[in-house]
C-alpha positions in Angstrom: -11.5 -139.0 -45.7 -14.9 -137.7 -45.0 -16.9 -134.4 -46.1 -15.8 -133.2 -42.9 -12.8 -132.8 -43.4 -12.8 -129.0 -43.0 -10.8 -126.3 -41.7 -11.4 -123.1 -40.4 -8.0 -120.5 -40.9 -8.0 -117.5 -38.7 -6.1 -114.9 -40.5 -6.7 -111.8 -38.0 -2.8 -111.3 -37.5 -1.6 -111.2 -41.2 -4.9 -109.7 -42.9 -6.0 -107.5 -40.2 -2.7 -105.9 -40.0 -3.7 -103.9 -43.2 -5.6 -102.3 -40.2 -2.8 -101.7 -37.9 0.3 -101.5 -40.1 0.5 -104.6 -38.2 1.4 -103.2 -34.9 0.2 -105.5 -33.0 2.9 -105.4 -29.9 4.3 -108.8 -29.5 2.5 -109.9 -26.2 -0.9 -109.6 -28.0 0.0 -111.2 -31.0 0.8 -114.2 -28.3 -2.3 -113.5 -26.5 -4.9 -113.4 -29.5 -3.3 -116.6 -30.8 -3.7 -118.2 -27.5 -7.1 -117.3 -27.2 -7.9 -119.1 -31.0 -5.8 -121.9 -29.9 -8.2 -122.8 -27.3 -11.0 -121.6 -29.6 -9.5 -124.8 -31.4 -9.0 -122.9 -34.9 -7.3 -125.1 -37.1 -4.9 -123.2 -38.4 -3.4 -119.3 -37.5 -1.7 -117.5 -40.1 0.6 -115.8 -37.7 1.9 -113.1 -40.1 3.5 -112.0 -43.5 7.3 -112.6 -44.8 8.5 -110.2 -46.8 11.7 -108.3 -47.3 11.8 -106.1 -43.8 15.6 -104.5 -43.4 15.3 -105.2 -39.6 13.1 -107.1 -36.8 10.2 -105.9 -35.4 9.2 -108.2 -32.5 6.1 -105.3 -32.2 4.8 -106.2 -35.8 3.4 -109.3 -37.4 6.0 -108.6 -40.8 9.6 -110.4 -41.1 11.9 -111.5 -43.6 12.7 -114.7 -41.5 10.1 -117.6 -40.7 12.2 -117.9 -37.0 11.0 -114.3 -36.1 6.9 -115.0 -36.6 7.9 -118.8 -35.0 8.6 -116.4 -31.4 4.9 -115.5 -31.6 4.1 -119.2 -30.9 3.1 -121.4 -28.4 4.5 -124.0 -27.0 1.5 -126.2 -26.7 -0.6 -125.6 -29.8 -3.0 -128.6 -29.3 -4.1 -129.4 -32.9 -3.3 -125.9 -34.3 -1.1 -125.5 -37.0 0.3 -121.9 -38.2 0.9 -120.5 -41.3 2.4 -117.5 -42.9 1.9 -115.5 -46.1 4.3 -114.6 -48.9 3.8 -112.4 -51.6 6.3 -113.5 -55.1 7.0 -110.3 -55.3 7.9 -109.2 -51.9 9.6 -111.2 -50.9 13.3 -113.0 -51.7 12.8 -117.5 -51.0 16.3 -117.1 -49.6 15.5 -116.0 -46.5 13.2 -118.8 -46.0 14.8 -121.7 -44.0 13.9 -125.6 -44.8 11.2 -126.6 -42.9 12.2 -128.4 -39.2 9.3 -129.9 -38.3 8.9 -127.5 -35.6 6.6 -124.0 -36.1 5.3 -122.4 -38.7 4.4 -125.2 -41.1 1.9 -124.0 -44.2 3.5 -121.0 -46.1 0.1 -119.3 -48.4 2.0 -117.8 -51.7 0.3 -114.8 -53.6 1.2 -113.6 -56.9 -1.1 -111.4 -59.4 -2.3 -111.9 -62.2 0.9 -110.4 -64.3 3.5 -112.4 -62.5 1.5 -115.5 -61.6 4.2 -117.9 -64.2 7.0 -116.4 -61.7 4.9 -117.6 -58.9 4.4 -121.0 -60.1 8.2 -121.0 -59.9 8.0 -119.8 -56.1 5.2 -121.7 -54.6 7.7 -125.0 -56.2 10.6 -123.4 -54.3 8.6 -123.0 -51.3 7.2 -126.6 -51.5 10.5 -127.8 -52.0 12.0 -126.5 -48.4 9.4 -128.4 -46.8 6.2 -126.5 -46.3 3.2 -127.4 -46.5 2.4 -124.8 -49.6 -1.2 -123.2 -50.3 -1.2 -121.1 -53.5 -3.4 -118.3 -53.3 -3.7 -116.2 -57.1 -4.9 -113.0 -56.4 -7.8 -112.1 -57.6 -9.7 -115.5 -59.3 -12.8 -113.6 -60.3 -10.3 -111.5 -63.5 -9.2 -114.8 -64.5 -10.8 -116.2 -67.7 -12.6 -120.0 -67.2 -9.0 -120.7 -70.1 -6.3 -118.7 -67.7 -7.5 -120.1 -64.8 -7.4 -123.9 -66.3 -3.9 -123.3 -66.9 -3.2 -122.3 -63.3 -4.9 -125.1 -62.4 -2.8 -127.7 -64.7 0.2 -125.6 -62.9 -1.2 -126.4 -59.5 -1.4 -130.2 -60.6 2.2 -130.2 -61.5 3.4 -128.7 -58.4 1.2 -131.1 -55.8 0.6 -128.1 -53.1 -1.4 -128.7 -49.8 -3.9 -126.6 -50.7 -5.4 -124.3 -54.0 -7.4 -121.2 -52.9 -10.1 -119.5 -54.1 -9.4 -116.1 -53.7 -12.2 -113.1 -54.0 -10.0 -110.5 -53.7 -12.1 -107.4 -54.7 -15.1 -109.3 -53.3 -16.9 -109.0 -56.6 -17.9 -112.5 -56.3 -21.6 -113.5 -56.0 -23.7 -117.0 -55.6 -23.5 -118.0 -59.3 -19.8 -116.8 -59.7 -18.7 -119.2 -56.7 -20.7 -122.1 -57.9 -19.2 -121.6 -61.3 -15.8 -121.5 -59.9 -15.6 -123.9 -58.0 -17.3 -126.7 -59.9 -14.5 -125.7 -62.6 -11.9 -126.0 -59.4 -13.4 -129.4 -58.5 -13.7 -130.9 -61.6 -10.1 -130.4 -62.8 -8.1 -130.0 -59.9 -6.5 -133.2 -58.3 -8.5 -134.7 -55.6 -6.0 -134.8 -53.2 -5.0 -131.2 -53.0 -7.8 -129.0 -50.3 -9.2 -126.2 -51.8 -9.5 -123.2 -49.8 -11.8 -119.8 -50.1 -11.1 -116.7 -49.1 -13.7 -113.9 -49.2 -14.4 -110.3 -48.6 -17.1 -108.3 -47.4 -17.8 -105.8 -49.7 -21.0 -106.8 -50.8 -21.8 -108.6 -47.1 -22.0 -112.1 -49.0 -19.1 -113.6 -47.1 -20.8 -115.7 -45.1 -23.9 -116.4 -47.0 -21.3 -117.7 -49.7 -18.8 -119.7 -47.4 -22.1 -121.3 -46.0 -22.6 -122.3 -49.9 -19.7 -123.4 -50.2 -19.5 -125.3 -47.3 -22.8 -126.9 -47.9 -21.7 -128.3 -51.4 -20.0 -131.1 -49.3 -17.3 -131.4 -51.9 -15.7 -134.6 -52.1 -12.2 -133.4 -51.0 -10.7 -131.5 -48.1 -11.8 -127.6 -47.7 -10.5 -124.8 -45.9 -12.3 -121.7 -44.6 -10.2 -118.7 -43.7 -11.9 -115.3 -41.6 -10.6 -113.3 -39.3 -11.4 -111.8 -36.1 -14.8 -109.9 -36.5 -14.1 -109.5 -40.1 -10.9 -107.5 -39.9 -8.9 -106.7 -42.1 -8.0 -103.8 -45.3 -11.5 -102.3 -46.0 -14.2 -103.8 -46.0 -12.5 -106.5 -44.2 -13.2 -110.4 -44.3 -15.6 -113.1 -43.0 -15.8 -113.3 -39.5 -14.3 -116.2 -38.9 -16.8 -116.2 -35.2 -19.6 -116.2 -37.3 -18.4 -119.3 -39.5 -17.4 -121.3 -36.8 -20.7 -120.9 -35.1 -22.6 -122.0 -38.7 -19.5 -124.9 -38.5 -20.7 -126.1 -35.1 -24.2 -126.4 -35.6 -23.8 -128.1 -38.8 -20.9 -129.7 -39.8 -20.2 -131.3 -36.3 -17.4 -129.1 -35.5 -16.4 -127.8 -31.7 -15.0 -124.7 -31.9 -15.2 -122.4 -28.7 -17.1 -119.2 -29.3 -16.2 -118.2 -25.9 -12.6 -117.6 -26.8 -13.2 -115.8 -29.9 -15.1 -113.5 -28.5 -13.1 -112.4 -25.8 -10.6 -111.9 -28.1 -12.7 -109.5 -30.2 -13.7 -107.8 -27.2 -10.0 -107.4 -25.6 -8.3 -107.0 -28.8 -10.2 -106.4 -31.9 -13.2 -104.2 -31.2 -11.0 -101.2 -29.3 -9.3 -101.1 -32.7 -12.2 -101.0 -34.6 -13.4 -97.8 -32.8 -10.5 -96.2 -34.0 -10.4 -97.0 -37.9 -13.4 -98.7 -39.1 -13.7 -101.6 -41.5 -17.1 -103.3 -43.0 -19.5 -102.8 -45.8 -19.7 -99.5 -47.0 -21.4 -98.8 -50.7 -18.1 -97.5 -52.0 -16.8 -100.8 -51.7 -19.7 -102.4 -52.9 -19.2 -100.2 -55.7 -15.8 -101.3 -56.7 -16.8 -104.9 -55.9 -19.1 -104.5 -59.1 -16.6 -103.4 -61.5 -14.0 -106.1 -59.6 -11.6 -102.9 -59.4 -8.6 -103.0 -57.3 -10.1 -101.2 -53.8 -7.6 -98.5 -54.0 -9.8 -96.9 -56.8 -12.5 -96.7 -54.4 -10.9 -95.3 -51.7 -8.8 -92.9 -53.8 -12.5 -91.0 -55.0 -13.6 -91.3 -50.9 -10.8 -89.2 -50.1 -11.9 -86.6 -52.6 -14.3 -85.5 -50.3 -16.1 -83.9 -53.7 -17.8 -87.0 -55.0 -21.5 -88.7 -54.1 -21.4 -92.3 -54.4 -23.3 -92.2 -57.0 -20.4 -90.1 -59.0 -18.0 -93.2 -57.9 -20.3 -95.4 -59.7 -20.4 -93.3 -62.5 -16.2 -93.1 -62.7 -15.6 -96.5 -61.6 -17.5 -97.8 -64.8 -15.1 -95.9 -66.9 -12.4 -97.7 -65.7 -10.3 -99.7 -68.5 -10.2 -104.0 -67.8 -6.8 -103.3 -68.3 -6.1 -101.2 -65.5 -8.7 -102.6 -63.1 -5.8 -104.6 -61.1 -3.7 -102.6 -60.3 -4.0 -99.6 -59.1 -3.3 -96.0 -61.3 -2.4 -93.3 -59.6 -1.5 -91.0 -62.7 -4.7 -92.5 -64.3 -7.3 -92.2 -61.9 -6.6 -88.7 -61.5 -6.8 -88.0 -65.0 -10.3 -89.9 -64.8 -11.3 -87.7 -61.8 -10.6 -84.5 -63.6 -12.7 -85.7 -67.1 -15.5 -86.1 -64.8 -15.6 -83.2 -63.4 -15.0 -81.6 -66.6 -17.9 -83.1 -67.7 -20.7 -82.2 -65.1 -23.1 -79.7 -66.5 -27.0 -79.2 -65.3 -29.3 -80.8 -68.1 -32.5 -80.4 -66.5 -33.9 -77.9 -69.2 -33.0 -80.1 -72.0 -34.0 -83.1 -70.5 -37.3 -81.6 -70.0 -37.4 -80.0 -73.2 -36.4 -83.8 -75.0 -39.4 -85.7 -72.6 -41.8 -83.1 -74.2 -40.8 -84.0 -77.7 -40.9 -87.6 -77.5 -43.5 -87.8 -75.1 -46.6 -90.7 -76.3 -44.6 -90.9 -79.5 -43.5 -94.7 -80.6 -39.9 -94.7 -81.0 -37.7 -96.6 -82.9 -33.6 -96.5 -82.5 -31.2 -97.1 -85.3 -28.4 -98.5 -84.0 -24.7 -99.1 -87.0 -24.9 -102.5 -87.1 -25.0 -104.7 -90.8 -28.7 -105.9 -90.3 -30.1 -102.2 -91.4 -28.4 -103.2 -94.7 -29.8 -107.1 -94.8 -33.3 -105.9 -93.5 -33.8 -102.7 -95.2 -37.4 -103.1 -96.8 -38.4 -104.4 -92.9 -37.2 -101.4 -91.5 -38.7 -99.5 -93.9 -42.1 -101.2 -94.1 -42.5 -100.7 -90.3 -41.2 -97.2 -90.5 -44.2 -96.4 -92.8 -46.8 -98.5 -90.8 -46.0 -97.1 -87.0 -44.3 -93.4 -88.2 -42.3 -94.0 -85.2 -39.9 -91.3 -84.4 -36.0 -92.4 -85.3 -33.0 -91.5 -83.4 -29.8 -93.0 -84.5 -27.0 -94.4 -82.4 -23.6 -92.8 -82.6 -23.7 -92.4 -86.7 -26.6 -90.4 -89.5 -27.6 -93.2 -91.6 -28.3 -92.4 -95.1 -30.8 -94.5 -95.9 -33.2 -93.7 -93.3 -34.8 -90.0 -92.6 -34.3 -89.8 -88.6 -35.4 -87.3 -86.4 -32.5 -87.6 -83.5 -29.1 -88.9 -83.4 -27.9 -89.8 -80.0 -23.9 -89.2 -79.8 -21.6 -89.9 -76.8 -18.7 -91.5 -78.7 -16.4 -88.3 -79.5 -14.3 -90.6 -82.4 -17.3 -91.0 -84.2 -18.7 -87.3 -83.6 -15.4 -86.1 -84.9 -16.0 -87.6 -88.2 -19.5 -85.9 -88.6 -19.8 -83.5 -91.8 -23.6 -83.3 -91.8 -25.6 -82.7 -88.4 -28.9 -83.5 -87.7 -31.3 -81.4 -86.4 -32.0 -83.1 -83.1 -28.6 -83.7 -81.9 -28.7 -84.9 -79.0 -25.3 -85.1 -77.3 -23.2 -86.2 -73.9 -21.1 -83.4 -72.1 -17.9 -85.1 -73.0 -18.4 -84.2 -76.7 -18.3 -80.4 -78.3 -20.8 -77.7 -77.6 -20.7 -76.7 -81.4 -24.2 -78.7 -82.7 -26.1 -80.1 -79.5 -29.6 -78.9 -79.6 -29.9 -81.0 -76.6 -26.7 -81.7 -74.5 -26.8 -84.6 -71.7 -24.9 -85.0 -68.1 -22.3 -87.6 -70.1 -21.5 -88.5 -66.1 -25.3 -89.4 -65.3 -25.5 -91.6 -68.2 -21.8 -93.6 -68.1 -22.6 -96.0 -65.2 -25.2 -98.2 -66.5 -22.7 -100.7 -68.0 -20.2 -102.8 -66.1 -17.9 -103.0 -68.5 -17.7 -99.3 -69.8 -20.0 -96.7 -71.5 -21.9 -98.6 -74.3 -23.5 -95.7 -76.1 -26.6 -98.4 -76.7 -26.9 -98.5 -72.9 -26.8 -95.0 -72.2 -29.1 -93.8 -74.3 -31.7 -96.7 -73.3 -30.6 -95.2 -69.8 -31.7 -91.6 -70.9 -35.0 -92.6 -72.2 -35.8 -94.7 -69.1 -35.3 -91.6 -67.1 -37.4 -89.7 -69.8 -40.1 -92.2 -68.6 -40.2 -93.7 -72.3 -42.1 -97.2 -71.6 -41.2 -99.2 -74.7 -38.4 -98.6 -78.0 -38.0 -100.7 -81.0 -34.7 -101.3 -81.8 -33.0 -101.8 -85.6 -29.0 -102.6 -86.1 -28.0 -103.1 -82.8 -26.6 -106.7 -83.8 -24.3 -107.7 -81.1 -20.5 -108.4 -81.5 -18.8 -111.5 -83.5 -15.5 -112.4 -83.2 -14.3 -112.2 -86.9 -17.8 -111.0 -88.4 -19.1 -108.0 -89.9 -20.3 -105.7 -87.2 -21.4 -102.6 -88.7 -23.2 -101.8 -91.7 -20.4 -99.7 -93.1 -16.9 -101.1 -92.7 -15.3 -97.7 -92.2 -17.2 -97.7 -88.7 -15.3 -100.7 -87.8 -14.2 -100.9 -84.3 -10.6 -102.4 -83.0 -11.8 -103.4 -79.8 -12.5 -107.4 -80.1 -15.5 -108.3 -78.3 -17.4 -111.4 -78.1 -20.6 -113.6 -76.6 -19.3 -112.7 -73.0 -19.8 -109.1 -74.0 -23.4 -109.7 -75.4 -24.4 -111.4 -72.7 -23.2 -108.3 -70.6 -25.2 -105.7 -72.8 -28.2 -107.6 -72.9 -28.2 -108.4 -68.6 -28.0 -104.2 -68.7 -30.4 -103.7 -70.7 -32.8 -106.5 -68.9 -31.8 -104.1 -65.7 -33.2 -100.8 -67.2 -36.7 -99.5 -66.6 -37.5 -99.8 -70.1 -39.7 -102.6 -72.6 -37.4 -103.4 -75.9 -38.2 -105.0 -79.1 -35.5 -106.2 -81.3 -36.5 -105.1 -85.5 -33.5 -106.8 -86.4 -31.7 -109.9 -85.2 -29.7 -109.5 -82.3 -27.3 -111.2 -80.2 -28.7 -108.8 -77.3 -32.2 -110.3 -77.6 -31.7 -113.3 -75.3 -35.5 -113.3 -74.0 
């Protein structure tokens, strides 16, 4: 074995049918995989199994491997063809044993809340002869611990290939270097590893390149499609891959025939439904949200991107795979319930704190362990205070800054400078905040911290001083009162989150107090 041992994997038939409800007639399919054939593509998926009650020979979807095996050729030179199956789509007794004739790599899918049942289906697959990739949707939700356990699984089972799967293309340079050193390092090294990216932030080449370039001691696959198509935003154009593979990697692929296939087959589509980088996409990339969030607020026809940043960063971890009918509506309406126009307060707030120092006073247990610091720099600097989400008793504040409604809720006392988020009550705000202008700053859902840093940024505020804002420990006392406690468990991953954000803002911070956000 060499580094060169590489594949490219066209998957324009299967992938692209998203497009085309696969409709791709049956003499087409036959004619685009002739054309990457002599292209000299080293491996087609030809389609997807799953449980159809009839056959199509128009469409690219069967129940039985025999039906896709009519699409092929009968000299394939050194082409081999695959097809897809989804766990849960699709029943392994409709799949005939393997004959050493056609279709021979089966790619298995499973999410992440069935991927133990399809552990049990890739072994079933495996065992009828395939050659068996398994593909886990979605590796970017997986923890560096869940996805070690895959991995172990993988081991056991002995597949052809393990892939790296982007599914919401959320993944960036340092994301696929992390991944797949972990990959490499504790995957077997006879088993290929695979990548399969999308293009919703436009890094699918630049990161296959990467990828490529790594010259991993094991056998890699590469899989694009056809100009990139495939479900928006589509895939890595698997012309402009092999181009980068011929110049570099001593490959031979034909450009000639992949472009004439794009231009007989694939571009006439794409003038009817388009597919590529939009910022929606992007969008939910960021958030690594199941696309179908993205595309439900698009076909709102009522919301700027910059409101689908806004709700997409709202969006609980626990629903972000799959997709929530029921739920995103219910986030749709709350935003739009919570639009107001806060320009006169804004302007009113930027007056009051304009030139003034400003320190913030955030729950945490450090305004109890360094009380005589706080309040020795309180009387040097007469800063003025605005509390976080709570009205401290030992310390005279000037603001409170309130966007969590649990907490406002328990309020008895109000401070005179309220200054509150549209999702809260009307009753005390002297100043009341566009909650939605405010709630996209944070990846992984509105930290009050972050939006009020947010606020004063926009307030053009150069520089605060920060007291209590301690960061989360696992076990630890968080807050300085144990009343406030929170039941959301949160750790280092989600410091390290909050303190990127607030490294991202237009604004200078100084930690008063120890803080697990201060990482500079």
């Amino acid at each position: 074995m060499t580094r060169y041992d590489l594949k490219l994997l066209d998957c324009t038939l299967r992938d692209g049918g998203y497009i085309n409800d696969w409709k791709w007639g049956f003499q087409r399919a036959r004619d685009i995989i002739n054309g990457l054939v002599k292209a000299n593509i080293d491996i087609v998926e030809v389609g997807f199994l799953k449980n159809v009650t009839s056959y199509d020979k128009e469409i690219t979807v069967c129940s039985r491997i025999e039906e896709l095996n009519c699409l092929l050729p009968e000299n394939a030179g050194n082409t081999i063809f695959s097809a897809m199956a989804m766990q849960s789509d699709y029943e392994i007794e409709k799949l005939s044993p393997y004959n050493g004739t056609g279709i021979e790599m089966i790619r298995i899918t499973a999410h992440d809340y069935d991927i133990a049942d399809g552990m049990e289906f890739a072994r079933e697959v495996k065992d009828r002869g395939y050659k068996l990739s398994i593909n886990p949707i979605n590796i970017m939700g997986y923890s560096d611990e869940q996805l070690l356990w895959i991995l172990k699984q993988v081991n056991e089972i002995q597949p052809y290939q393990f892939s790296i799967v982007d599914t919401f293309g959320s993944m960036k340079r340092r994301d696929l270097d992390r991944i797949v050193s972990l990959v490499d390092h504790n995957l077997d090294q006879n088993i290929r590893v695979a990548l399969h990216l999308h293009e919703n932030m436009s890094l699918s080449c630049c990161l296959a390149q990467s990828f490529i370039d790594r010259h991993l001691n094991r056998p890699i696959t590469v899989d694009g499609s056809l100009m990139g198509m495939g479900r928006a935003p589509g895939n890595l154009p698997v012309e402009l891959i092999a181009d980068y593979l011929n110049d570099y990697m001593q490959k031979n692929y034909d450009i000639d025939y992949l472009i004439d296939a794009i231009q007989d087959y694939i571009a006439p589509i794409k003038g009817e439904t388009e597919w590529g980088y939009t910022p929606a996409y992007f969008l939910s990339a960021r958030f690594n949200l199941h696309r179908n969030y993205a595309e439900y607020y698009l076909k709102k026809g009522d919301m700027t991107n910059r409101d689908i940043n806004h709700i997409l960063a709202r969006i609980d971890r626990t629903k972000a795979t799959k997709f929530d009918k029921n739920y995103a509506e219910t986030l749709y309406y709350e935003y739009k319930d919570h639009e107001i126009d806060d320009s006169n307060d804004r302007m009113r707030l930027k007056k009051a704190l304009k030139e003034n120092q400003i320190l913030l006073i955030a729950p945490g247990n450090s305004i109890n362990l360094f009380e005589k610091e706080i309040q020795a720099y309180i009387e040097k600097n007469h800063p003025t205070i605005i509390s976080i989400n709570f009205i401290p008793e030992r310390y005279k504040i000037d603001y409170s800054f309130f966007s969590n409604n649990k907490r406002y809720d328990k309020l008895t006392e109000f401070s005179k400078g309220m200054i509150v988020t549209s999702n809260l009550p009307e009753d005390h705000g002297a100043y009341r905040i566009d909650y939605n202008s405010l709630s996209g700053a944070f990846e992984q859902g509105c930290n009050s911290l972050i939006m009020l840093l947010k606020l004063l940024s926009e307030l053009d505020i150069p520089r605060v001083t920060i007291a209590g804002a301690d960061g989360y420990k696992l076990g630890g006392r968080n807050y300085y009162d144990t009343n406030m406690r929170s039941y959301t468990e949160h750790g280092n991953q989600f410091n390290l989150a909050v303190a990127e954000a607030i490294r991202n803002l237009s604004i200078s911070v100084e930690f008063l107090t120890p803080s697990a956000y201060d990482t500079m």
